[in-house]
Structures are given as C-alpha cells and as structure tokens.
mmJSON file of the N, C-alpha and C atoms, coordinates in Angstrom:
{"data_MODEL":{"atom_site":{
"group_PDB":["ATOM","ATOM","ATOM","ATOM","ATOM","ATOM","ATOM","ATOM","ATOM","ATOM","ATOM","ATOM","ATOM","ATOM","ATOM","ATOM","ATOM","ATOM","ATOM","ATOM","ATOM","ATOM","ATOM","ATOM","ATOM","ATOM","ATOM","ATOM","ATOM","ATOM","ATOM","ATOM","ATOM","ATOM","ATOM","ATOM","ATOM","ATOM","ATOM","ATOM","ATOM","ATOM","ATOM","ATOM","ATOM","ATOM","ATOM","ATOM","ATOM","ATOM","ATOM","ATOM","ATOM","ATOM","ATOM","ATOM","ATOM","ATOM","ATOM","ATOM","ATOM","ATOM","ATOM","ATOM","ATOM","ATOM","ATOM","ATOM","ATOM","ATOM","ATOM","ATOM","ATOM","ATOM","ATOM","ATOM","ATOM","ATOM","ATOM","ATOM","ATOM","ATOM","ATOM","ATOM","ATOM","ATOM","ATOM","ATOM","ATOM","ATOM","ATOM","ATOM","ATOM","ATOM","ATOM","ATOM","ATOM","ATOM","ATOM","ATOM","ATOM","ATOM","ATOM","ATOM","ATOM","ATOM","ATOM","ATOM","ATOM","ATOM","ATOM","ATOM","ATOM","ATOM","ATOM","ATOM","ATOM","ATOM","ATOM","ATOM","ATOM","ATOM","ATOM","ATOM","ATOM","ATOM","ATOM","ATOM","ATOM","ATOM","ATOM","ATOM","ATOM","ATOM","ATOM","ATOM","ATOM","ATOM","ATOM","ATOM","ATOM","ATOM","ATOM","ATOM","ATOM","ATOM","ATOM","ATOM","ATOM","ATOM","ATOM","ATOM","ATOM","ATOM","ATOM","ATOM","ATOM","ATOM","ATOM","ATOM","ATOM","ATOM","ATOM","ATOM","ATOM","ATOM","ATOM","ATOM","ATOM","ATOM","ATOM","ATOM","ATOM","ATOM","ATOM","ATOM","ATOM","ATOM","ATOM","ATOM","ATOM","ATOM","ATOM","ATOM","ATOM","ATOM","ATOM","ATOM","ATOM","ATOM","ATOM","ATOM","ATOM","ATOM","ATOM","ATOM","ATOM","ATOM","ATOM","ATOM","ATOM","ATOM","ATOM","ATOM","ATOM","ATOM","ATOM","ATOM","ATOM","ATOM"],
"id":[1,2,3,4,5,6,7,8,9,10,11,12,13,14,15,16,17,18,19,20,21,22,23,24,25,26,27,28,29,30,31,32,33,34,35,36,37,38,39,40,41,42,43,44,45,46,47,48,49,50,51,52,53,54,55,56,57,58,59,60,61,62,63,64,65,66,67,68,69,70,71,72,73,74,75,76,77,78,79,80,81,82,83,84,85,86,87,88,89,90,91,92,93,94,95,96,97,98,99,100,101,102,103,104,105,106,107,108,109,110,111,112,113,114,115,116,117,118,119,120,121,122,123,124,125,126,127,128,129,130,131,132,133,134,135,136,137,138,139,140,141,142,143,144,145,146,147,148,149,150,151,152,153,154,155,156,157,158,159,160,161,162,163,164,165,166,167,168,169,170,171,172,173,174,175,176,177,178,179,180,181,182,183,184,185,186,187,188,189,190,191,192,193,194,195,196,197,198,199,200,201,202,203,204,205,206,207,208,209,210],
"type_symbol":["N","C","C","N","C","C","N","C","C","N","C","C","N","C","C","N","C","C","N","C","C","N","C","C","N","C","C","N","C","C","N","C","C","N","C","C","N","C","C","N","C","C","N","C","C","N","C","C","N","C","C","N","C","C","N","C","C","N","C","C","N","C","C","N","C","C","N","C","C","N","C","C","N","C","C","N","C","C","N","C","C","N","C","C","N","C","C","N","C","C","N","C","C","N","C","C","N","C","C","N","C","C","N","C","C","N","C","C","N","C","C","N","C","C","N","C","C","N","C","C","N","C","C","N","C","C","N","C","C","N","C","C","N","C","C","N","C","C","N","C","C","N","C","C","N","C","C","N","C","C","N","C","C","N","C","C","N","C","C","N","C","C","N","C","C","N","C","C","N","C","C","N","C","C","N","C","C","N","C","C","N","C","C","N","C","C","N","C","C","N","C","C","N","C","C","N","C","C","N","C","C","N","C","C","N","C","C","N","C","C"],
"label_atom_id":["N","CA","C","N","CA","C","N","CA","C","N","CA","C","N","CA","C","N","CA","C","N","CA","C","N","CA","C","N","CA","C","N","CA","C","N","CA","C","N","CA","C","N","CA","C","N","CA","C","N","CA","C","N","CA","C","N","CA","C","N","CA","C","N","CA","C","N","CA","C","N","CA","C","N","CA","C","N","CA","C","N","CA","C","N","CA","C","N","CA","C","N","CA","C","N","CA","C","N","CA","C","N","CA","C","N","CA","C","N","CA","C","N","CA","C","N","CA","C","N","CA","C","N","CA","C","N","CA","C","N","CA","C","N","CA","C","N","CA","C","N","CA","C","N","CA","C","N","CA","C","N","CA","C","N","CA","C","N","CA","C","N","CA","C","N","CA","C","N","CA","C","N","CA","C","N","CA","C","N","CA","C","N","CA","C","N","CA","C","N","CA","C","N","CA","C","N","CA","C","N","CA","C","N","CA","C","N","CA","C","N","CA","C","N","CA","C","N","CA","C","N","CA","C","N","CA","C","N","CA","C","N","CA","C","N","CA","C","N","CA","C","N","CA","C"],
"label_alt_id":[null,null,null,null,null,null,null,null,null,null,null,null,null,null,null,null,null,null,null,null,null,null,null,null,null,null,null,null,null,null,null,null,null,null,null,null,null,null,null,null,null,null,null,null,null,null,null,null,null,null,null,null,null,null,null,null,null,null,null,null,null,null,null,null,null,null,null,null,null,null,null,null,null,null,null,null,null,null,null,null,null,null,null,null,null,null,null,null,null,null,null,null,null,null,null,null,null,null,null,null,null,null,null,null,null,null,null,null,null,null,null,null,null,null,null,null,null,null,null,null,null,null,null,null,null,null,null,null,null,null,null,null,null,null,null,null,null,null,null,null,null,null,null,null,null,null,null,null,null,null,null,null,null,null,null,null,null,null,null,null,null,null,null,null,null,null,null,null,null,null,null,null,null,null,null,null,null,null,null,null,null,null,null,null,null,null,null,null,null,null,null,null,null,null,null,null,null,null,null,null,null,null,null,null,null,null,null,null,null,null],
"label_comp_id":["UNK","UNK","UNK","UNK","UNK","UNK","UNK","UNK","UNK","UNK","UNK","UNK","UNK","UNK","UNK","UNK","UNK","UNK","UNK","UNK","UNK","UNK","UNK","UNK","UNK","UNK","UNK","UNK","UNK","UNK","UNK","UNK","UNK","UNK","UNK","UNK","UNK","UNK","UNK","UNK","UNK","UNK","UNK","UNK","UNK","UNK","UNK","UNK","UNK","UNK","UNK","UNK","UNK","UNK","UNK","UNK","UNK","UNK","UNK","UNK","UNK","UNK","UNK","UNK","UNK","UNK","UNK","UNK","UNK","UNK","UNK","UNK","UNK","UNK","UNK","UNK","UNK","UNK","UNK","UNK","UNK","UNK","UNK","UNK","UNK","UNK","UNK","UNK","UNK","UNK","UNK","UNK","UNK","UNK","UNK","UNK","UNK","UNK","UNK","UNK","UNK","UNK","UNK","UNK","UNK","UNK","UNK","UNK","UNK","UNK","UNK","UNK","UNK","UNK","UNK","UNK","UNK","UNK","UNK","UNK","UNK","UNK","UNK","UNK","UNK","UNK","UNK","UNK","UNK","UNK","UNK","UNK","UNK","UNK","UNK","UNK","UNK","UNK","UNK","UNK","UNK","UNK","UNK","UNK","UNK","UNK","UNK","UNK","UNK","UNK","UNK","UNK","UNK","UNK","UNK","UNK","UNK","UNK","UNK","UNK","UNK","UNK","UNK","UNK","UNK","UNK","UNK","UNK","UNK","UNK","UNK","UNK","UNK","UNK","UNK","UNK","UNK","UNK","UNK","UNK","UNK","UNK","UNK","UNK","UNK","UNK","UNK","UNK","UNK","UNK","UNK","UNK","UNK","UNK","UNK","UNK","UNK","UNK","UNK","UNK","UNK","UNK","UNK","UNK","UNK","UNK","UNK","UNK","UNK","UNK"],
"label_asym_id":["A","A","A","A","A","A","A","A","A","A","A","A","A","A","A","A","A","A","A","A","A","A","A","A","A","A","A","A","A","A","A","A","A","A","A","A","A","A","A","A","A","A","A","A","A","A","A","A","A","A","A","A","A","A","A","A","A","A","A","A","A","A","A","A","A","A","A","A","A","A","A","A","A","A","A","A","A","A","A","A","A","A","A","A","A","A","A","A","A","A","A","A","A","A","A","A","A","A","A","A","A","A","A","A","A","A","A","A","A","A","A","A","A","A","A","A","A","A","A","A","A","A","A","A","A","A","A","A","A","A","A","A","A","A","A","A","A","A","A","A","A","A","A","A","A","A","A","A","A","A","A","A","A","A","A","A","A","A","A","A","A","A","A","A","A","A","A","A","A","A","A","A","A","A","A","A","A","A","A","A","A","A","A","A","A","A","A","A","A","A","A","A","A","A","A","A","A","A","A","A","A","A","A","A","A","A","A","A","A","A"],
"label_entity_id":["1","1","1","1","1","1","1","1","1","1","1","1","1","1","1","1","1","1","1","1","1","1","1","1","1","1","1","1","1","1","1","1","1","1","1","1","1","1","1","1","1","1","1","1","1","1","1","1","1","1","1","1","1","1","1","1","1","1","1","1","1","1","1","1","1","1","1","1","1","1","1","1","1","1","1","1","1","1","1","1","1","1","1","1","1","1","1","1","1","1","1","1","1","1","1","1","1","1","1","1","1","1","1","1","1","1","1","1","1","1","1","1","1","1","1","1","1","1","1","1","1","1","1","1","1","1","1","1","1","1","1","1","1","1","1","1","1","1","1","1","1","1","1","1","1","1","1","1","1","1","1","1","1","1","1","1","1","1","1","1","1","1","1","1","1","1","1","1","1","1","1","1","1","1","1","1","1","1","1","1","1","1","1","1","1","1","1","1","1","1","1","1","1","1","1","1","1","1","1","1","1","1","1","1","1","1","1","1","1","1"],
"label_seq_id":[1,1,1,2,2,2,3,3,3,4,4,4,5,5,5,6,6,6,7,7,7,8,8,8,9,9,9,10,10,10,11,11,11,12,12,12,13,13,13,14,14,14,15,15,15,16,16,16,17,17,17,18,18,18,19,19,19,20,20,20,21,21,21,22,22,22,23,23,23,24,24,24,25,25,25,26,26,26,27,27,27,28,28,28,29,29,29,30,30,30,31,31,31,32,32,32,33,33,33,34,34,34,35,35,35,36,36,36,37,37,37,38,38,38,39,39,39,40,40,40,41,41,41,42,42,42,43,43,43,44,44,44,45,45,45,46,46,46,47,47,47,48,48,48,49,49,49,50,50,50,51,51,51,52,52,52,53,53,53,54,54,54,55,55,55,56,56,56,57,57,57,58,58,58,59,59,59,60,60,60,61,61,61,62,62,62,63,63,63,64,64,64,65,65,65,66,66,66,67,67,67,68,68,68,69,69,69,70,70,70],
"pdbx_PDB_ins_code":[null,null,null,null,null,null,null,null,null,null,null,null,null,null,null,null,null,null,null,null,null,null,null,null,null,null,null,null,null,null,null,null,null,null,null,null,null,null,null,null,null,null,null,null,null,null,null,null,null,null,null,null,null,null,null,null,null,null,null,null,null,null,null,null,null,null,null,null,null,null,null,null,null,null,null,null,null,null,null,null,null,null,null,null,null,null,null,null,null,null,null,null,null,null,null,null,null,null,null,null,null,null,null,null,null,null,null,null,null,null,null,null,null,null,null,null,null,null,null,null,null,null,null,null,null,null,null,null,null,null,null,null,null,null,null,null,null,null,null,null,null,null,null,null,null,null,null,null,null,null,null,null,null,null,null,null,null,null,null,null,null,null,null,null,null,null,null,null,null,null,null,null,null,null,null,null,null,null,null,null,null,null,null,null,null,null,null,null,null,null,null,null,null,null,null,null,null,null,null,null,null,null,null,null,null,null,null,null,null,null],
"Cartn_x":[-21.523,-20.757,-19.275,-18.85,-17.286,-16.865,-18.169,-18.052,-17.867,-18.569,-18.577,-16.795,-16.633,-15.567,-14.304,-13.949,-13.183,-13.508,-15.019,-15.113,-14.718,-14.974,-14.873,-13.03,-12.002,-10.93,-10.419,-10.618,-10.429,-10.627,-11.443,-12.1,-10.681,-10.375,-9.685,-8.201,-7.669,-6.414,-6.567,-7.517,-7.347,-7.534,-8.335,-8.107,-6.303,-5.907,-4.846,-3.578,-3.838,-3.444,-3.016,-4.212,-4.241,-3.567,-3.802,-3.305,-1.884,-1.188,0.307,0.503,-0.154,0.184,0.323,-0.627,-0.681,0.0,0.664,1.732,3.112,3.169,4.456,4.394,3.863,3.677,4.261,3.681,3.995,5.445,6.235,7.447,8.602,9.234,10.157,11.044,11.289,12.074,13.15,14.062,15.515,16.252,14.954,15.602,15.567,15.877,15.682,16.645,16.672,17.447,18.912,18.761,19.888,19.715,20.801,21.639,21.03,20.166,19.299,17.902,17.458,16.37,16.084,17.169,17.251,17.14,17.998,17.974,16.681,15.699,14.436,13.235,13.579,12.454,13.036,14.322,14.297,14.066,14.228,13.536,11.855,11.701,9.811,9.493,10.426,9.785,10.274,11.328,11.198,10.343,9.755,8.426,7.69,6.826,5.57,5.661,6.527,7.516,6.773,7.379,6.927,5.782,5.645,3.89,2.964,3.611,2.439,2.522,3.429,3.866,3.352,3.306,2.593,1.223,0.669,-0.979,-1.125,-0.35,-0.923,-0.716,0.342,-0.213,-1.287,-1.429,-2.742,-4.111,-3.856,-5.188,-5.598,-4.255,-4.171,-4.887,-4.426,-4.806,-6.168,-6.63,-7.902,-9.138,-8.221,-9.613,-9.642,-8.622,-8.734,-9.551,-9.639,-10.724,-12.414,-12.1,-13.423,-14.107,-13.597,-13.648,-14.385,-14.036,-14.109,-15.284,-15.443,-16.614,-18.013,-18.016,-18.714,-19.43],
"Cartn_y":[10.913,9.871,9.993,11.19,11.286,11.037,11.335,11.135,9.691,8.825,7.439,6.64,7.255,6.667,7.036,8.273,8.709,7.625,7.425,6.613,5.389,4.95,3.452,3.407,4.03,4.039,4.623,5.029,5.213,3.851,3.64,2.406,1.173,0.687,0.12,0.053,1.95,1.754,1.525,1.885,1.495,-0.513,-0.835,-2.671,-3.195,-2.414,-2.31,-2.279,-1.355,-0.642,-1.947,-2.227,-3.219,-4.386,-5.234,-6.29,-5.99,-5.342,-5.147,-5.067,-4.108,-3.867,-5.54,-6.104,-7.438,-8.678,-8.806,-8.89,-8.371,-7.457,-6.53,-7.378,-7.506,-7.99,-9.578,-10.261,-11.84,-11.813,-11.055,-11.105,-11.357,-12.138,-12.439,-10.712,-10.685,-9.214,-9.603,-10.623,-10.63,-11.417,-11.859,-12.306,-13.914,-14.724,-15.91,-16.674,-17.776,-19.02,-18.993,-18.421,-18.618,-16.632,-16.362,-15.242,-14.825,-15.473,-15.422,-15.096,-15.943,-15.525,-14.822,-14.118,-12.913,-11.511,-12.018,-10.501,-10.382,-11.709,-11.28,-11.146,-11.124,-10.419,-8.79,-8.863,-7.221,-6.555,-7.133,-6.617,-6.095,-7.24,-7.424,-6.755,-6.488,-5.27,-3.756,-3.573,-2.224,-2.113,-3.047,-2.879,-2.258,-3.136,-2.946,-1.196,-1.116,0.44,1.286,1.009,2.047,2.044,0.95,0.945,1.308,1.265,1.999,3.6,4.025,5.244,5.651,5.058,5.699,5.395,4.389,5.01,5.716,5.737,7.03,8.689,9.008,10.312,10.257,8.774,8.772,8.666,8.454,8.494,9.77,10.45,12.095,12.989,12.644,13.246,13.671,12.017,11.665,12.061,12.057,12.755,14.506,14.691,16.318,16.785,15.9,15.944,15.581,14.916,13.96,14.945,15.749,16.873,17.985,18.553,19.739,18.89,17.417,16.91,16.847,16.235,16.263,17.809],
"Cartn_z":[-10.255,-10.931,-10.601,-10.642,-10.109,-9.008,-8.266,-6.631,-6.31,-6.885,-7.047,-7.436,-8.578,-8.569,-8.154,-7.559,-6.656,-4.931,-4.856,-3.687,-3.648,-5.301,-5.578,-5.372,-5.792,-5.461,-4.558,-3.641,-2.486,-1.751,-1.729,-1.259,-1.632,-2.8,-3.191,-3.039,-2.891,-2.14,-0.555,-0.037,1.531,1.412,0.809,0.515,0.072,-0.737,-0.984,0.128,0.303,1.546,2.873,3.094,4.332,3.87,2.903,2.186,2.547,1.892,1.917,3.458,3.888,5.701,6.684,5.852,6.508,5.896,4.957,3.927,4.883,5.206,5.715,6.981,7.479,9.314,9.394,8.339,8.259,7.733,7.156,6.78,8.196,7.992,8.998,9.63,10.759,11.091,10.421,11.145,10.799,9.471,7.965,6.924,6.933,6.173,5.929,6.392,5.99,6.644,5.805,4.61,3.74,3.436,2.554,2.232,1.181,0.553,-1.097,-0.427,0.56,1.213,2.023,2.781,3.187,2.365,1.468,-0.095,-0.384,-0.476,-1.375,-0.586,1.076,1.72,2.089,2.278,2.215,1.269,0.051,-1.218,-1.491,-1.06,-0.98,0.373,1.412,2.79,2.118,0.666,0.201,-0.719,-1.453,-2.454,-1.643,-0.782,-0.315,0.694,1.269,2.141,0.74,-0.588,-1.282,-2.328,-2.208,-2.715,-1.732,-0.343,0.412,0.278,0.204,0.204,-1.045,-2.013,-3.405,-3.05,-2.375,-2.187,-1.097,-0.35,0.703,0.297,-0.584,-2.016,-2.507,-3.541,-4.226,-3.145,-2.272,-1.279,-0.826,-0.667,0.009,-0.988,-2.441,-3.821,-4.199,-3.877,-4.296,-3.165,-1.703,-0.884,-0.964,-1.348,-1.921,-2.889,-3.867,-4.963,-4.376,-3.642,-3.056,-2.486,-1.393,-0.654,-1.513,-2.473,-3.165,-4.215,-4.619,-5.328,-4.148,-2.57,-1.926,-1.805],
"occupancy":[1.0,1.0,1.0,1.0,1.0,1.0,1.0,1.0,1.0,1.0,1.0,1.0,1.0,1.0,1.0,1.0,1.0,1.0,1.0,1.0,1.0,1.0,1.0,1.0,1.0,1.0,1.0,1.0,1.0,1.0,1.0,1.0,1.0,1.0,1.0,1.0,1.0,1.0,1.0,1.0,1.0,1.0,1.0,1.0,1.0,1.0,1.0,1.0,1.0,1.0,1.0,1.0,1.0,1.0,1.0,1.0,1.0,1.0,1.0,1.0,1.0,1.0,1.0,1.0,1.0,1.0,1.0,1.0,1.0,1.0,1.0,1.0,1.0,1.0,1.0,1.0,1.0,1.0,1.0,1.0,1.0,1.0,1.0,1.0,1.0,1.0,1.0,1.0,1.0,1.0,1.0,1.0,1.0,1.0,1.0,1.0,1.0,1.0,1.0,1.0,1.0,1.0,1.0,1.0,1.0,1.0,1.0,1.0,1.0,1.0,1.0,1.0,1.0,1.0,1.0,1.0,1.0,1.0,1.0,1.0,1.0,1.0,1.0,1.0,1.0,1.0,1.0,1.0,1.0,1.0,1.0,1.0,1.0,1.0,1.0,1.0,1.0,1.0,1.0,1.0,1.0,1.0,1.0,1.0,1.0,1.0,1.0,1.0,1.0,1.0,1.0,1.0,1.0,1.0,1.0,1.0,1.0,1.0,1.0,1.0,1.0,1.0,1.0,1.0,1.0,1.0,1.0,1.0,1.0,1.0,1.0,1.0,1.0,1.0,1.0,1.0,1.0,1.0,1.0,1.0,1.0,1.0,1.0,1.0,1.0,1.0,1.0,1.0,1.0,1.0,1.0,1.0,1.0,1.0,1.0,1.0,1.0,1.0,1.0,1.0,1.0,1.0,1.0,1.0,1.0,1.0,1.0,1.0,1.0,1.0],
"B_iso_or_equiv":[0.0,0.0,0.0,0.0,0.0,0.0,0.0,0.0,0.0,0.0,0.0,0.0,0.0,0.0,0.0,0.0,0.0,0.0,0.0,0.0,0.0,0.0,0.0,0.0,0.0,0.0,0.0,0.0,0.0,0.0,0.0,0.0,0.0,0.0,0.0,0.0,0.0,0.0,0.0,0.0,0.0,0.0,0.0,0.0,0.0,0.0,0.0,0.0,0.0,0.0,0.0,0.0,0.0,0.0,0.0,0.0,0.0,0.0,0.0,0.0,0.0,0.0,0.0,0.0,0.0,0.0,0.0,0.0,0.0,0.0,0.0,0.0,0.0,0.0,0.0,0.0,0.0,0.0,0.0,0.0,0.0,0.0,0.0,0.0,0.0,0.0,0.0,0.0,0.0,0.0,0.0,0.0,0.0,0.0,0.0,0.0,0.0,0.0,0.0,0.0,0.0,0.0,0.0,0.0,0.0,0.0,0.0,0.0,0.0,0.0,0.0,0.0,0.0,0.0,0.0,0.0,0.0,0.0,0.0,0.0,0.0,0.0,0.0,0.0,0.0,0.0,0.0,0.0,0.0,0.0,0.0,0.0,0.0,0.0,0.0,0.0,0.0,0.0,0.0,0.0,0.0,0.0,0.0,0.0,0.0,0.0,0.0,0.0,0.0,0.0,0.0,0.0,0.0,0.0,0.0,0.0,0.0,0.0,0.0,0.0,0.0,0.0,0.0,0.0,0.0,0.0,0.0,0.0,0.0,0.0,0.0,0.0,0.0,0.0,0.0,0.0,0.0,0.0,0.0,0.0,0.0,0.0,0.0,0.0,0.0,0.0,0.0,0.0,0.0,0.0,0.0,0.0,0.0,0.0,0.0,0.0,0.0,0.0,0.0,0.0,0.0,0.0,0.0,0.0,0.0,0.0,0.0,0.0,0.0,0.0],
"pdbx_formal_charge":[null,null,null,null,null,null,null,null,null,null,null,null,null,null,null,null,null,null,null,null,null,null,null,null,null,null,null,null,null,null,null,null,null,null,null,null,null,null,null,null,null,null,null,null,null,null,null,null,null,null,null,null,null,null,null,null,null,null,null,null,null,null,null,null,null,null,null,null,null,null,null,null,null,null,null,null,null,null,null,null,null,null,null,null,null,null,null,null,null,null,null,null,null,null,null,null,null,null,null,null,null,null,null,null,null,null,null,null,null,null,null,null,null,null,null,null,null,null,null,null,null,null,null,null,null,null,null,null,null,null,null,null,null,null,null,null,null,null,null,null,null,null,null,null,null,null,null,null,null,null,null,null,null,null,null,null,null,null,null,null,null,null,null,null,null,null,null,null,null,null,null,null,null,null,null,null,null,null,null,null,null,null,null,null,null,null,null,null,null,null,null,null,null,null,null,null,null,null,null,null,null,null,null,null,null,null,null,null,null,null],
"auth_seq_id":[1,1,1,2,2,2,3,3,3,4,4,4,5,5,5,6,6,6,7,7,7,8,8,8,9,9,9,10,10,10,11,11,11,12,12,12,13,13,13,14,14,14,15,15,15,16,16,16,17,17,17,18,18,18,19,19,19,20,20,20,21,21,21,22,22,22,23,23,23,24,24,24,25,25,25,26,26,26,27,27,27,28,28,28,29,29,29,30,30,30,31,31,31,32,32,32,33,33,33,34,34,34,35,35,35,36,36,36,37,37,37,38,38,38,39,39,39,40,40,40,41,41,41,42,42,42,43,43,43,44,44,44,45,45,45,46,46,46,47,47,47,48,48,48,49,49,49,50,50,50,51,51,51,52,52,52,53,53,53,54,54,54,55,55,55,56,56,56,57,57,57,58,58,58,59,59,59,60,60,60,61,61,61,62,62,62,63,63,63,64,64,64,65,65,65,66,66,66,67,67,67,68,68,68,69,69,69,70,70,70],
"auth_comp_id":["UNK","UNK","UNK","UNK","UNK","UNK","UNK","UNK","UNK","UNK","UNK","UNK","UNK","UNK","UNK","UNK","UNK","UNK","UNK","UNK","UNK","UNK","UNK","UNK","UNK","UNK","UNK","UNK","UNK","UNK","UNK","UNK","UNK","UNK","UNK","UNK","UNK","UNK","UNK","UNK","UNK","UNK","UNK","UNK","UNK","UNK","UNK","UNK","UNK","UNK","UNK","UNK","UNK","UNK","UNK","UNK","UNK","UNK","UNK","UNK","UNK","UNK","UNK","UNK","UNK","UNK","UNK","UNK","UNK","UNK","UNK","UNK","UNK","UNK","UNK","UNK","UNK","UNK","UNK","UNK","UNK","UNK","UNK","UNK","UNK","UNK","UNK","UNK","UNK","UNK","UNK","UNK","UNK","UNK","UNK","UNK","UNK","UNK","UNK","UNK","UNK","UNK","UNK","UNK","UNK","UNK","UNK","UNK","UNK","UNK","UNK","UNK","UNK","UNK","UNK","UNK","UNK","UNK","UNK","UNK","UNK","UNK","UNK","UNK","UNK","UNK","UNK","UNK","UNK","UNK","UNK","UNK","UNK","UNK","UNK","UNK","UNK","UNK","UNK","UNK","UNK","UNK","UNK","UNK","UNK","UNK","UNK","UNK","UNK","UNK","UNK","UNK","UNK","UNK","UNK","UNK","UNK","UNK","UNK","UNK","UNK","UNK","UNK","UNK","UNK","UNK","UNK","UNK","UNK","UNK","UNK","UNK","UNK","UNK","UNK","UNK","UNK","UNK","UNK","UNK","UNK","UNK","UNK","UNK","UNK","UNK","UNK","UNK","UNK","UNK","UNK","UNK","UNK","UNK","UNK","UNK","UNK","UNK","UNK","UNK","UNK","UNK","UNK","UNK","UNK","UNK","UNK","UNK","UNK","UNK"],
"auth_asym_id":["A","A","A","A","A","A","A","A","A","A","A","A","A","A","A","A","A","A","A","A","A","A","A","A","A","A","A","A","A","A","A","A","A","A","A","A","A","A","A","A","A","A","A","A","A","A","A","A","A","A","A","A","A","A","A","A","A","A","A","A","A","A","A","A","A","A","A","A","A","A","A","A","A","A","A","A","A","A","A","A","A","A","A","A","A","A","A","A","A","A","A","A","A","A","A","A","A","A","A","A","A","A","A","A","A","A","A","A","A","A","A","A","A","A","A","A","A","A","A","A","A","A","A","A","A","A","A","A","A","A","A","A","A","A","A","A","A","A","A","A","A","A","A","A","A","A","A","A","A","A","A","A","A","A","A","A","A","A","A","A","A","A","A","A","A","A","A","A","A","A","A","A","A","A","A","A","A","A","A","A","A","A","A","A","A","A","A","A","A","A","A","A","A","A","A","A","A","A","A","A","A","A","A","A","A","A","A","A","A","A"],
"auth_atom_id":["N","CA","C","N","CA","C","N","CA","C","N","CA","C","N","CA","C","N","CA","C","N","CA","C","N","CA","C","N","CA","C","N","CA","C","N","CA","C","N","CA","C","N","CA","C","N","CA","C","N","CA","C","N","CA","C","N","CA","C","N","CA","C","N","CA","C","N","CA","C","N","CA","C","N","CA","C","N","CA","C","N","CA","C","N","CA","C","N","CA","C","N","CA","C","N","CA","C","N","CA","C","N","CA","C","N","CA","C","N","CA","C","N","CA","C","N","CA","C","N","CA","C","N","CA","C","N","CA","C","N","CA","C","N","CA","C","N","CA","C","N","CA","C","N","CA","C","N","CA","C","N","CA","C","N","CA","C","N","CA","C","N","CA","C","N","CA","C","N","CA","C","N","CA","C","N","CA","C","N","CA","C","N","CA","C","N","CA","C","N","CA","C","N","CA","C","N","CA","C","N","CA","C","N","CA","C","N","CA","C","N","CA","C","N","CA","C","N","CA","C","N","CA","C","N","CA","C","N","CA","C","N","CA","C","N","CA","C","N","CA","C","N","CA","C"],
"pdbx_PDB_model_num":[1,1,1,1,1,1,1,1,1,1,1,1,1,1,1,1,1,1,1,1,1,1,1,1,1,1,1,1,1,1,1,1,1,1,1,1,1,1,1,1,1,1,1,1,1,1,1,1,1,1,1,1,1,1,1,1,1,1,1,1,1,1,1,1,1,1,1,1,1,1,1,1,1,1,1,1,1,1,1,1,1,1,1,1,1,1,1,1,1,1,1,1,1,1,1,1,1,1,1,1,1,1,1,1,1,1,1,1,1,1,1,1,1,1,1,1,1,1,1,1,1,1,1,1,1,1,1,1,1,1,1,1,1,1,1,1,1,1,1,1,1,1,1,1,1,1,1,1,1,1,1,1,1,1,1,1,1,1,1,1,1,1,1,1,1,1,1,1,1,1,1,1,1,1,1,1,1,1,1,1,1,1,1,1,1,1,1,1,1,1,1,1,1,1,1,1,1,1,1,1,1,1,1,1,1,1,1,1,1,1]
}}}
C-alpha cells in the first residue's frame, strides 16, 4: 500500500513535472510586447524554475523511500 502511493506520486510529479517543462518552452525567450508583459512572463519563467526545483527534491525524496519500500 505504501509502495502504491509513493508510486502514485511519483507518477504525478513527473506529470507535473512535464506540464510546466512544456509550459516553460512556449514562453517567449525575450519577454512581451509591452514592459507589464514582459515582468509577468519573467515572473511566471521564475515560478515554474522553482516549482520544478521543488519537485525534483520531492521526487529525489520520494524515490529514496520507494527504494528502501521496494
């Protein structure tokens, strides 16, 4: 049962995971047309920078546990 749901979230940050990655890619490189829309995609390219970065810990975390449950 633990094994399961350690898999079931695992599973879910790598879905996670990709979403944002592919989210990150469609974002313009060089910022928007205006000075407001430039601020709020570099904003939204440092969200997603560190929401990936917080599931790739929690992924690291959780296959450590997974590991030692397998």
């Amino acid at each position: 049962m633990f094994s399961t749901s350690i898999e079931d979230r695992l599973v879910a940050i790598i879905q996670e995971h990709t979403d944002l990655a592919e989210e990150y890619a469609k974002l313009p490189l060089n910022g928007g047309a205006t000075v407001e829309e430039a601020a709020q995609i570099t904003k939204r390219k440092s969200e997603i920078k560190n929401r990936i970065e917080e599931l790739r810990s929690e992924r690291q975390k959780l296959f450590e546990k997974w590991k030692v449950v397998k």
